[in-house]
FIPA-551211 format. One record per atom (N, C-alpha, C): residue number from 1; residue in one letter; atom name; y, z, x. Coordinates in steps of 0.05 Angstrom, whole numbers, plus 5000, padded with zeros to 4 digits. Layout:
// residues N
(pt NUM; "A"; "CA"; (Y; Z; X));
...
// end
This chain:
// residues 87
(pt 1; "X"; "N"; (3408; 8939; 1335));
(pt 1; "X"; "CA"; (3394; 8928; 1312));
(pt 1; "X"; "C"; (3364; 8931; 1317));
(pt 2; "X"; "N"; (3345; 8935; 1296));
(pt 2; "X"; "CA"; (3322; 8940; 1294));
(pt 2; "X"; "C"; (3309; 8914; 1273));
(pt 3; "X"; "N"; (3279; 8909; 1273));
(pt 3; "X"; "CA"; (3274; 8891; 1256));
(pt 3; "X"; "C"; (3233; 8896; 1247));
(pt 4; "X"; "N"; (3230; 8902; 1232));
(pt 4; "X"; "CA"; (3205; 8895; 1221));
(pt 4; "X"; "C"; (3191; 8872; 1224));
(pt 5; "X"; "N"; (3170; 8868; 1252));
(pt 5; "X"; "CA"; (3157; 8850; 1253));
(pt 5; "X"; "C"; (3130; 8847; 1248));
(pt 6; "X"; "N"; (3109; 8834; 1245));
(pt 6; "X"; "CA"; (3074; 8830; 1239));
(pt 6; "X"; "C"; (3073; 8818; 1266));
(pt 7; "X"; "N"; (3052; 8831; 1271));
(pt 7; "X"; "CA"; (3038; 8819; 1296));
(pt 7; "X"; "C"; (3017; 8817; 1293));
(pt 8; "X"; "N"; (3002; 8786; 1299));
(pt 8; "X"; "CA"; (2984; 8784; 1300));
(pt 8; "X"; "C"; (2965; 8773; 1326));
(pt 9; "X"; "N"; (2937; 8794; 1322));
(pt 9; "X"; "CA"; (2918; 8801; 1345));
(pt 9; "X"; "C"; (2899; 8761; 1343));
(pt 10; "X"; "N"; (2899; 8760; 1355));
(pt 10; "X"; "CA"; (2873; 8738; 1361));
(pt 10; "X"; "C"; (2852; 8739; 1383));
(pt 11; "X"; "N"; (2826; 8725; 1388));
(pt 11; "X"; "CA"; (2810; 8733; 1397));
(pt 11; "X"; "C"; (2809; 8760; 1416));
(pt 12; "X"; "N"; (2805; 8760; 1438));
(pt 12; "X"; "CA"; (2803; 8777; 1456));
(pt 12; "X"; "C"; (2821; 8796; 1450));
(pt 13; "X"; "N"; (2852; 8789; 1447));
(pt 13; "X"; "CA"; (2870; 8811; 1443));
(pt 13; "X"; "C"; (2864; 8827; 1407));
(pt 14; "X"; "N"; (2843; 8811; 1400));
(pt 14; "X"; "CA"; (2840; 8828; 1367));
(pt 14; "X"; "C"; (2823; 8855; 1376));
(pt 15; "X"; "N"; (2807; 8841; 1401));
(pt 15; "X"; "CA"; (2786; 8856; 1400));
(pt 15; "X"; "C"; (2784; 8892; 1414));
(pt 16; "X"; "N"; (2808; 8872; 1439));
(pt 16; "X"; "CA"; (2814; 8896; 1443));
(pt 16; "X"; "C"; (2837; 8923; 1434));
(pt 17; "X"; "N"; (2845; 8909; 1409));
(pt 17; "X"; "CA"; (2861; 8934; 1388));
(pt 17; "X"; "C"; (2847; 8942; 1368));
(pt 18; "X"; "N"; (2820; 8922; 1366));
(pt 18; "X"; "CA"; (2813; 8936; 1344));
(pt 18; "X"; "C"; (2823; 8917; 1313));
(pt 19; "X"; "N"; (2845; 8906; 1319));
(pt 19; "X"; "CA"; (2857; 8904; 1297));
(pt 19; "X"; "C"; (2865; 8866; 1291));
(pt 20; "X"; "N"; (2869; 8861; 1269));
(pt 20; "X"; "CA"; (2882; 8825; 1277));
(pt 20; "X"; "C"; (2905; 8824; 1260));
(pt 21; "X"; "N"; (2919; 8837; 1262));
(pt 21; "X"; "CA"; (2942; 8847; 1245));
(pt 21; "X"; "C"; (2962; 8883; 1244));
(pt 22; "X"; "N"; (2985; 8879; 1248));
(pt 22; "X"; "CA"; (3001; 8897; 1241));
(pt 22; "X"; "C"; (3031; 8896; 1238));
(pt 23; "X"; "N"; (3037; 8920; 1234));
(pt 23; "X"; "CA"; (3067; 8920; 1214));
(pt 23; "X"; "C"; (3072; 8937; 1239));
(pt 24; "X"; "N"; (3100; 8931; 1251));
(pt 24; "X"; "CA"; (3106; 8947; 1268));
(pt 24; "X"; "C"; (3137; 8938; 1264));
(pt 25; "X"; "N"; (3149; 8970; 1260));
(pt 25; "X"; "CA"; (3178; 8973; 1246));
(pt 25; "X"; "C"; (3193; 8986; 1263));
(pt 26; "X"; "N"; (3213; 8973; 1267));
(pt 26; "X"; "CA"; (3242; 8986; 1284));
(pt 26; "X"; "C"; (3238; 8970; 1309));
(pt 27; "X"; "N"; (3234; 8939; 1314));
(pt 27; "X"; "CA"; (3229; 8940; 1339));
(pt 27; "X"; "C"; (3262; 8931; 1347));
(pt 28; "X"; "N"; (3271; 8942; 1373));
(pt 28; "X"; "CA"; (3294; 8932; 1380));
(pt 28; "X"; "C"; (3299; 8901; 1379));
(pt 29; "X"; "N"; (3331; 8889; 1373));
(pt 29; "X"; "CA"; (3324; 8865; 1378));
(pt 29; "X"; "C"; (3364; 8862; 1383));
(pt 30; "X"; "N"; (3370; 8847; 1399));
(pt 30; "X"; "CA"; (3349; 8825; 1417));
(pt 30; "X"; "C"; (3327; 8840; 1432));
(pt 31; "X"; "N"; (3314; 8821; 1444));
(pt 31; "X"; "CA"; (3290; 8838; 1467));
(pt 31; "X"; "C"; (3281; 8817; 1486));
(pt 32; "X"; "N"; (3265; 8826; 1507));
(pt 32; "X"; "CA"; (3256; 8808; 1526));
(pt 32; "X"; "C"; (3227; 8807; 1520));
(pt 33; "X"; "N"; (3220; 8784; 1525));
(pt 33; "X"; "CA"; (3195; 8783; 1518));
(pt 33; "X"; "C"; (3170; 8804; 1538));
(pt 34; "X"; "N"; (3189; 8808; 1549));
(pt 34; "X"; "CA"; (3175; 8825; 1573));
(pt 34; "X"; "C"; (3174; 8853; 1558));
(pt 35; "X"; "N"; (3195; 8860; 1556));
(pt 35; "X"; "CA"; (3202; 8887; 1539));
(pt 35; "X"; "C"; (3181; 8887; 1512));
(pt 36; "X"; "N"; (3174; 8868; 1497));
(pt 36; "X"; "CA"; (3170; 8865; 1477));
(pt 36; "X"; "C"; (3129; 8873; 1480));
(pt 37; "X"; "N"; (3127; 8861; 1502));
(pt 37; "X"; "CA"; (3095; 8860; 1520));
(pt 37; "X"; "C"; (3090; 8899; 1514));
(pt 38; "X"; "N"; (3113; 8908; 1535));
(pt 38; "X"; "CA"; (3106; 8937; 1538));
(pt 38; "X"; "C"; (3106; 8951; 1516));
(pt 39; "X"; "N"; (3123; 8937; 1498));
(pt 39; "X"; "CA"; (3115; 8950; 1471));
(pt 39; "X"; "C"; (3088; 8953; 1456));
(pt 40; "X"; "N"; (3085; 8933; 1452));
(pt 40; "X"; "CA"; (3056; 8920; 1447));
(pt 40; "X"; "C"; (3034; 8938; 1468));
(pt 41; "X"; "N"; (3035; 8941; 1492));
(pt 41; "X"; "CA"; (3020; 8958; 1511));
(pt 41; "X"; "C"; (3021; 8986; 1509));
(pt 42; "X"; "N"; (3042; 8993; 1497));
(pt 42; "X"; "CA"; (3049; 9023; 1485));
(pt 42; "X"; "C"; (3034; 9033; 1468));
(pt 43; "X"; "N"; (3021; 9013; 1444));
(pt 43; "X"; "CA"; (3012; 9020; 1423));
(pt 43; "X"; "C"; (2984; 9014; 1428));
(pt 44; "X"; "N"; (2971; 8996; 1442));
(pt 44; "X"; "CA"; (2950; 8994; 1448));
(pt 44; "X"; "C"; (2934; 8979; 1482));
(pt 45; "X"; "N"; (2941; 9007; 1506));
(pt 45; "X"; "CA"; (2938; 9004; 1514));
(pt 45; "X"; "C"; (2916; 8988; 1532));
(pt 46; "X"; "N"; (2893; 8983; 1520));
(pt 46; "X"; "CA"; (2871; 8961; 1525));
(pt 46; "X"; "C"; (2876; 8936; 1535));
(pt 47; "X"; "N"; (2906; 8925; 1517));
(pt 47; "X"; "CA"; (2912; 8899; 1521));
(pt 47; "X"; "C"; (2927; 8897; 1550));
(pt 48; "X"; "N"; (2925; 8921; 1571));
(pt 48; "X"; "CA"; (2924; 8906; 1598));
(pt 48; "X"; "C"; (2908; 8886; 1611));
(pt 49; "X"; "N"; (2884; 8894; 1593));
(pt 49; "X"; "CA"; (2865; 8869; 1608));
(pt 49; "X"; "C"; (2868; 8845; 1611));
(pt 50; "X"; "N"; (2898; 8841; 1592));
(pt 50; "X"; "CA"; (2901; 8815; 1592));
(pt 50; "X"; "C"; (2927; 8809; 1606));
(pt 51; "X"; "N"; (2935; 8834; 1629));
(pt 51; "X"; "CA"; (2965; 8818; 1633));
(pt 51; "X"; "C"; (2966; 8803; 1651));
(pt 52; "X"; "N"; (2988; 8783; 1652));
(pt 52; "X"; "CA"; (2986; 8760; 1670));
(pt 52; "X"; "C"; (2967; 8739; 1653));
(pt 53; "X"; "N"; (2953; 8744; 1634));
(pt 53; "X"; "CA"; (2936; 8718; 1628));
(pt 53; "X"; "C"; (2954; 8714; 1591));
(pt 54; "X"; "N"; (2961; 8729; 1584));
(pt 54; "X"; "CA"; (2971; 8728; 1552));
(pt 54; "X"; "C"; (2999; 8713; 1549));
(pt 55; "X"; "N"; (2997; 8694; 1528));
(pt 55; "X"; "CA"; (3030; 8686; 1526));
(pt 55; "X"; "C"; (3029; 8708; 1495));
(pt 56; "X"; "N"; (3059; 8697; 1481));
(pt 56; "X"; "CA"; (3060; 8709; 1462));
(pt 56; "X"; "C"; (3073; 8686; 1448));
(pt 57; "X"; "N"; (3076; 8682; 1418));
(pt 57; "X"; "CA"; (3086; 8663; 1399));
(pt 57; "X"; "C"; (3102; 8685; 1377));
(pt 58; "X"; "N"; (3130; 8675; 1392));
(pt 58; "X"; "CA"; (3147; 8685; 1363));
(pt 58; "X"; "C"; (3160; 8661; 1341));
(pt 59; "X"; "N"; (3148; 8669; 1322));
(pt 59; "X"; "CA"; (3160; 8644; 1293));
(pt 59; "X"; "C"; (3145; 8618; 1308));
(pt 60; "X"; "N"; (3120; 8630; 1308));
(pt 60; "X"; "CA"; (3101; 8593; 1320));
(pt 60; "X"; "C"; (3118; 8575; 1350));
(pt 61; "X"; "N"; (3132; 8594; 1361));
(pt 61; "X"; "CA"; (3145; 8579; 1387));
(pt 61; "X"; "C"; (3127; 8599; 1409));
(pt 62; "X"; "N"; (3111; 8588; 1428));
(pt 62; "X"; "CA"; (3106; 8608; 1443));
(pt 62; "X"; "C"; (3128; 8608; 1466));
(pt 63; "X"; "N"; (3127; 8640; 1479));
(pt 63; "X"; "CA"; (3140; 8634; 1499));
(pt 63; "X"; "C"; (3124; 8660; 1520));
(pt 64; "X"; "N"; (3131; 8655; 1548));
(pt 64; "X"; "CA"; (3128; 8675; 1568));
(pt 64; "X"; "C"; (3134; 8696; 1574));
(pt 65; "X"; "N"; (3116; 8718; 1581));
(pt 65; "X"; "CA"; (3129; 8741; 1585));
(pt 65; "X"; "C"; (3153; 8740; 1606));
(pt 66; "X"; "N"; (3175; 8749; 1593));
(pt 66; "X"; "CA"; (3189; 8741; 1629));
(pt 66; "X"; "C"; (3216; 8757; 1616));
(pt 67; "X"; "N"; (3237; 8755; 1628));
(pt 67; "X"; "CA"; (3258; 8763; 1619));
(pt 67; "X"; "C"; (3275; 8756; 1592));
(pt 68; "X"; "N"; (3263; 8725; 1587));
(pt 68; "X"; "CA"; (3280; 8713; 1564));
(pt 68; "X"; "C"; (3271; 8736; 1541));
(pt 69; "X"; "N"; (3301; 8730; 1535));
(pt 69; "X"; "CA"; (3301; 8745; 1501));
(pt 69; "X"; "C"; (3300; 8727; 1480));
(pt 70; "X"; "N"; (3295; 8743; 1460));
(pt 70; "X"; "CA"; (3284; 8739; 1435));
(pt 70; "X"; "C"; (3304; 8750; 1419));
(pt 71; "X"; "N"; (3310; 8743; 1387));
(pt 71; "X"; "CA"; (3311; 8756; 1378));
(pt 71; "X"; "C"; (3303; 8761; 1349));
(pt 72; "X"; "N"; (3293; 8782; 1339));
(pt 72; "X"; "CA"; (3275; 8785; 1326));
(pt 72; "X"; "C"; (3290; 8786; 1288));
(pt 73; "X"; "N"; (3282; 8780; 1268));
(pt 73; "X"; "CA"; (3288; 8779; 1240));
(pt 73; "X"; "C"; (3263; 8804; 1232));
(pt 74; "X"; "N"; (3267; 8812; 1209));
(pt 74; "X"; "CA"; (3253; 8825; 1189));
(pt 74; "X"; "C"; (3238; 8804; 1172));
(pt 75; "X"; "N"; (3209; 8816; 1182));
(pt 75; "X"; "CA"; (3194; 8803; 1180));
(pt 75; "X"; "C"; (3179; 8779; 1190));
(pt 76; "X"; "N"; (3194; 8768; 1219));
(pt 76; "X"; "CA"; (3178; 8753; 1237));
(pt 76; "X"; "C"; (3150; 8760; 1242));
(pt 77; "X"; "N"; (3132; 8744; 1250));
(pt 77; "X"; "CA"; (3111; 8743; 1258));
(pt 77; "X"; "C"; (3115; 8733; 1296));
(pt 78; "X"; "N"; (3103; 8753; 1308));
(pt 78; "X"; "CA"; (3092; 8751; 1332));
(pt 78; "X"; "C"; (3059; 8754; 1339));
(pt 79; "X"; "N"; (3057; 8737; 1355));
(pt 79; "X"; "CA"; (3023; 8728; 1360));
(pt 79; "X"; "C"; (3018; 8731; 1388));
(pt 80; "X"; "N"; (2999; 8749; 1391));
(pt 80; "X"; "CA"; (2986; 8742; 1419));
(pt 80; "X"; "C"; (2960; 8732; 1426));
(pt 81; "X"; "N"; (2969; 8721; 1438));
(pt 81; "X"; "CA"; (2953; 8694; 1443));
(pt 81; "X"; "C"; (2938; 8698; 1469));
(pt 82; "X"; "N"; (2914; 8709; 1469));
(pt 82; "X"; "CA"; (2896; 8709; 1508));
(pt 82; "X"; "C"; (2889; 8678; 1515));
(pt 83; "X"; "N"; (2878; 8678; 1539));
(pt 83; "X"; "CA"; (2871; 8655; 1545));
(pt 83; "X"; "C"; (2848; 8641; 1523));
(pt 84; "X"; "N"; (2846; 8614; 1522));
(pt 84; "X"; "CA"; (2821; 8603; 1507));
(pt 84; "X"; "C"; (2796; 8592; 1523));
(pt 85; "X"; "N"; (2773; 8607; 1518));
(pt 85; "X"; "CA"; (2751; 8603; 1528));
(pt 85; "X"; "C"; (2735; 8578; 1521));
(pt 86; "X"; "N"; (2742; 8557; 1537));
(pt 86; "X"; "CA"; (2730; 8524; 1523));
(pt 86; "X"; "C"; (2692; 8523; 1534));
(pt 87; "X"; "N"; (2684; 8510; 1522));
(pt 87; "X"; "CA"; (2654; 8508; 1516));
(pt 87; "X"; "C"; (2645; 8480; 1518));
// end
């Protein structure tokens, strides 16, 4: 199974795609969030700068890159989230 998800870029990770938003279609699902990372790294390779420091939020639940799976609906929203720089 495949699923049409939006992902959305926030600070640092906007900056370095360029983008704070996209439509990205066919993604396998179930998936590991890990799997899900390299995807995401596939398409815009920049966002290494952030590995090891990025979680990710699927359907407003964040979770860790790690083995747990996911599984994804048409039309979920996934977020990545870099660290927050407090002031």
């Amino acid at each position: 199974m495949t699923a049409n998800v939006f992902v959305l870029y926030f600070a640092k990770s906007a900056e370095l795609t360029g983008v704070r938003e996209e439509e990205i279609v066919d993604v396998p699902t179930p998936i590991s969030s890990r799997d899900l990372w390299r995807l995401l790294l596939q398409r815009h390779p920049r966002l290494s700068a952030l590995q090891d420091q990025v979680v990710l939020a699927v359907r407003q639940h964040y979770i860790s890159i790690s083995e747990q799976v996911v599984t994804l609906g048409d039309g979920d929203e996934v977020a990545v989230v870099p660290p927050l720089s407090g002031g």
